[in-house]
C-alpha positions as CSV (number, residue, x, y, z in Angstrom):
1,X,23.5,5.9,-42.3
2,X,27.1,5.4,-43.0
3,X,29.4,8.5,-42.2
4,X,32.5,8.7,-44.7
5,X,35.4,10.8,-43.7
6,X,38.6,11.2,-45.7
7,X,41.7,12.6,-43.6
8,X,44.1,14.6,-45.7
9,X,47.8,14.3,-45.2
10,X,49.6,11.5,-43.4
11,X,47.4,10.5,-40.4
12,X,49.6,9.0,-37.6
13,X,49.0,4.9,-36.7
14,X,48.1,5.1,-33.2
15,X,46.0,8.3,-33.4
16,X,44.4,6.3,-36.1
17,X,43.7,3.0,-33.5
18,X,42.7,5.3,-30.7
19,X,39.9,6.8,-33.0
20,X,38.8,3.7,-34.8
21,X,38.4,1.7,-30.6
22,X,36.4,4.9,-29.4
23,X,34.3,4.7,-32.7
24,X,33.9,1.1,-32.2
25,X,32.7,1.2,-28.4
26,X,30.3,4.3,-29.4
27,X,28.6,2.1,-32.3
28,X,28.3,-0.9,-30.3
29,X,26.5,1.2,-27.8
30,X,24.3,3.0,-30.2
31,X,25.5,6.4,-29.8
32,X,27.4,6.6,-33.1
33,X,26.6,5.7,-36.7
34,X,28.8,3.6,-38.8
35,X,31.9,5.3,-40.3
36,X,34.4,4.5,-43.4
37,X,37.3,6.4,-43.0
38,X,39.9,6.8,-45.6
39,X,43.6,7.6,-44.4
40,X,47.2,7.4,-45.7
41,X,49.5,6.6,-43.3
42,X,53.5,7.8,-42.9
43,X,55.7,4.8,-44.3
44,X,55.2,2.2,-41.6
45,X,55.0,-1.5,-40.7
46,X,51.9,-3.7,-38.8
47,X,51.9,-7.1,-37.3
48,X,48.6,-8.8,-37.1
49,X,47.8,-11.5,-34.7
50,X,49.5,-14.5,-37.2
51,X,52.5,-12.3,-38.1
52,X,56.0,-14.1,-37.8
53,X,59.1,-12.7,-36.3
54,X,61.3,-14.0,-39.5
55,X,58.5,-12.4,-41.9
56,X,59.8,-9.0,-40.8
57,X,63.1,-8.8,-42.6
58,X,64.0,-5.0,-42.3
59,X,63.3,-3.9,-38.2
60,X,65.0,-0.9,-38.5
61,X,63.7,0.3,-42.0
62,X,60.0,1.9,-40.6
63,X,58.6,2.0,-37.7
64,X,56.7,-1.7,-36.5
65,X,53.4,-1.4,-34.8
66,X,51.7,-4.3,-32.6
67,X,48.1,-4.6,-34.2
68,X,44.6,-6.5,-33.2
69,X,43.6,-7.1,-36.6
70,X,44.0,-10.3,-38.0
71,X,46.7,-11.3,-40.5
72,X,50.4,-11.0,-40.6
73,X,52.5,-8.0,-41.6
74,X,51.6,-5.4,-43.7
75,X,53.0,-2.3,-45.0
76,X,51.0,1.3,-45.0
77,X,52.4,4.6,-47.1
78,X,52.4,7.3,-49.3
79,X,50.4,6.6,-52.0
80,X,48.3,4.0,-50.2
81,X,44.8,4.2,-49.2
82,X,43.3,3.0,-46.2
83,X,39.5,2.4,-46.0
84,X,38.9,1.7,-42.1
85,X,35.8,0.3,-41.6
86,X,33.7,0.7,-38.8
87,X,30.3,-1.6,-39.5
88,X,28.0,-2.5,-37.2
89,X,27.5,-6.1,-37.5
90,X,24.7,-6.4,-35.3
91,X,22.6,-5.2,-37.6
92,X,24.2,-6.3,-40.8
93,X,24.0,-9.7,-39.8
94,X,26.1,-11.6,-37.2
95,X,28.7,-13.7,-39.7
96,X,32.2,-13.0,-39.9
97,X,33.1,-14.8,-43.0
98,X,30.2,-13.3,-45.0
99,X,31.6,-10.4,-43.9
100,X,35.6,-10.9,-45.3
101,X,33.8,-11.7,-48.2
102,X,31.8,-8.4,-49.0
103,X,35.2,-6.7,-47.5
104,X,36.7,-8.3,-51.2
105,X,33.7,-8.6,-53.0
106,X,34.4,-4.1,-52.2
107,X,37.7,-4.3,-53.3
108,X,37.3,-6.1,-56.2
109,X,34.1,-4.2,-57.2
110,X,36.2,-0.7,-56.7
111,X,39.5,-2.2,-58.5
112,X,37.1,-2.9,-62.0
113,X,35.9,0.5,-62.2
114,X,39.1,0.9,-63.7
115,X,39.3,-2.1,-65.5
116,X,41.1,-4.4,-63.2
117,X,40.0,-7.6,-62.3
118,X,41.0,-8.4,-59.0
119,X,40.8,-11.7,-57.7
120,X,40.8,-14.5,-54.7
121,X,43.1,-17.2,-53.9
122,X,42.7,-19.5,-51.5
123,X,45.1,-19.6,-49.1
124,X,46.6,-16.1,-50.2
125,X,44.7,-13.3,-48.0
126,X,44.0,-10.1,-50.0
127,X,42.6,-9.1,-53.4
128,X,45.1,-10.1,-56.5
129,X,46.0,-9.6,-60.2
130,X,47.0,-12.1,-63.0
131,X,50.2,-10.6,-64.4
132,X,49.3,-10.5,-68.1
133,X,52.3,-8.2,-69.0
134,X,55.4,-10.4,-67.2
135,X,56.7,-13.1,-68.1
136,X,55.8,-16.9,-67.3
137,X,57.0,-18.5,-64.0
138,X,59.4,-21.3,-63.9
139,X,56.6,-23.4,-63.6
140,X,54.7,-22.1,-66.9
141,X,51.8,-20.6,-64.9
142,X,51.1,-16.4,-65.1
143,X,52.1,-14.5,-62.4
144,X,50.1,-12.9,-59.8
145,X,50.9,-9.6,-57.6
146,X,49.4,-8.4,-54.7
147,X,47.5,-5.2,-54.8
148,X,45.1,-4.6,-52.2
149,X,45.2,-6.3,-48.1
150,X,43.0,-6.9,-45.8
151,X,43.0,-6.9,-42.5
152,X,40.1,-6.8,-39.3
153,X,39.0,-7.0,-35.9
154,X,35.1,-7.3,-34.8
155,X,34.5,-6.6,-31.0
156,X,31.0,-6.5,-29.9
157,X,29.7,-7.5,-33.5
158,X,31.5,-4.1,-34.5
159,X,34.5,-4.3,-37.1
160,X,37.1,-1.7,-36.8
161,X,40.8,-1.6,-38.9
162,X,39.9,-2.3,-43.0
163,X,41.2,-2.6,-46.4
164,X,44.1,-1.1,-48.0
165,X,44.6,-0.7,-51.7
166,X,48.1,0.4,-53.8
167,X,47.3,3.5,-55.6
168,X,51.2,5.0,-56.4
169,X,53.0,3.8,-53.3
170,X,56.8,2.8,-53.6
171,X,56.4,-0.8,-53.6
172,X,60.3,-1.3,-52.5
173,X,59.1,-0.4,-49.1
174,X,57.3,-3.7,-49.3
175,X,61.0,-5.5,-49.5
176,X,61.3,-4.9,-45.4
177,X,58.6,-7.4,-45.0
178,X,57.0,-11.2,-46.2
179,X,53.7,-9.2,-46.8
180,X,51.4,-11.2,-45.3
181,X,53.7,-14.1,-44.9
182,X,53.9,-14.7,-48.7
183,X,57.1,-15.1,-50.4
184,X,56.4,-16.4,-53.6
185,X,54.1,-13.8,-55.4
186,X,54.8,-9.6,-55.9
187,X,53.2,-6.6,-55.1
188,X,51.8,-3.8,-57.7
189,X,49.6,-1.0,-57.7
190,X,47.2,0.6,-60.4
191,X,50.1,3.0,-61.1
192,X,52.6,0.3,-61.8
193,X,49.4,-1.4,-63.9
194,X,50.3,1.7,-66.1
195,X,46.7,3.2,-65.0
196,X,47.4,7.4,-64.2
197,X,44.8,6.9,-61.2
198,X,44.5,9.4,-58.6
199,X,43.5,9.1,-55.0
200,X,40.7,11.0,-55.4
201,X,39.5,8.5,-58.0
202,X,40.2,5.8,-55.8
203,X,37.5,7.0,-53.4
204,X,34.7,7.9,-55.8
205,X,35.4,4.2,-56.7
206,X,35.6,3.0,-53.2
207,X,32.1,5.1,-52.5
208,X,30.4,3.3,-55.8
209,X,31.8,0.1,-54.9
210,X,30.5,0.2,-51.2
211,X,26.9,1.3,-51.9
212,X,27.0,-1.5,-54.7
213,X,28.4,-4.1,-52.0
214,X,26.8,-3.1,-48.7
215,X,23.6,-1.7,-49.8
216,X,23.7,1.3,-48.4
């Protein structure tokens, strides 16, 4: 069984770590089932394990916190939610990239419940959208925003850290960052889509989407 656990408010980053490590260890040892955990964080920057010192263009702006999960820097808020995902991989089969994969494959599946159709790119990390309503690019192709990052760590076959997706954040906190070392391509949310989605919706979604993903 998969425990899911949504924390209201602002839920502070390192409170947030500390609980997702102890969870971790207690899985890995069998003494604690698997958990999803859905958060929104205070404004806030991250640096993954890849992020670049000139990729963070705003120190001062939020406050910058070291992280283990892959990736580069990312930006949690208001508005934002973060599914951490604590998965036993043990038992859901020993292979990391099959693994990013359902972590989109979730994403994606969640964002078409209303409608969207988010996307892959290789090369670009995270889950994306074709830009139907903008403008072309200089270079005549359709442009593409960012709307949902991912980010993990697996220790003992057990992931930990997760997903985030932009419900109604303010997307010019982004501008203190290269989110995830991209510089040519924007960010959105389903709000600035022009869909009146509410956090609580986002969940129901993420639940569907997971038992439709994961099989559980």
């Amino acid at each position: 069984m998969v425990e899911w656990r949504i924390s209201e408010g602002l839920t502070d980053y390192d409170f947030a770590v500390a609980e997702m490590e102890a969870r971790a260890e207690a899985i890995a040892r069998g003494e604690a089932e698997e958990l999803i955990w859905l958060v929104e964080h205070p404004p806030l920057y991250t640096a993954g394990t890849s992020a670049k010192r000139e990729d963070l263009v705003d120190p001062d702006r939020f406050p910058v916190y070291e992280s283990k999960r892959g990736g580069q820097y990312t930006y949690h808020g208001p508005g934002q939610r973060v599914a951490y995902a604590m998965l036993d991989l043990n038992t859901r089969g020993k292979d990391v990239r099959k693994f990013v994969a359902d972590m989109e494959a979730w994403v994606i599946a969640a964002l078409a419940e209303f409608n969207v159709t988010g996307e892959i790119r290789e090369g670009r990390v995270g889950v994306w959208v074709v830009r139907e309503d903008k403008p072309l690019t200089i270079t005549g192709a359709k442009p593409e925003d960012k709307i949902a990052a991912i980010g993990l760590r697996v220790r003992k076959w057990v992931s930990f850290h997760g997903l985030s997706i932009n419900v109604e954040p303010d997307l010019s906190h982004f501008g203190g960052i290269v989110p995830c070392g991209i510089r040519d391509h924007g960010v959105t949310s389903l709000v600035d889509l022009g869909l009146p989605v509410t956090m609580e919706d986002v969940d129901i979604a993420l639940r569907r989407a997971f038992d439709e993903v994961f099989g559980d």
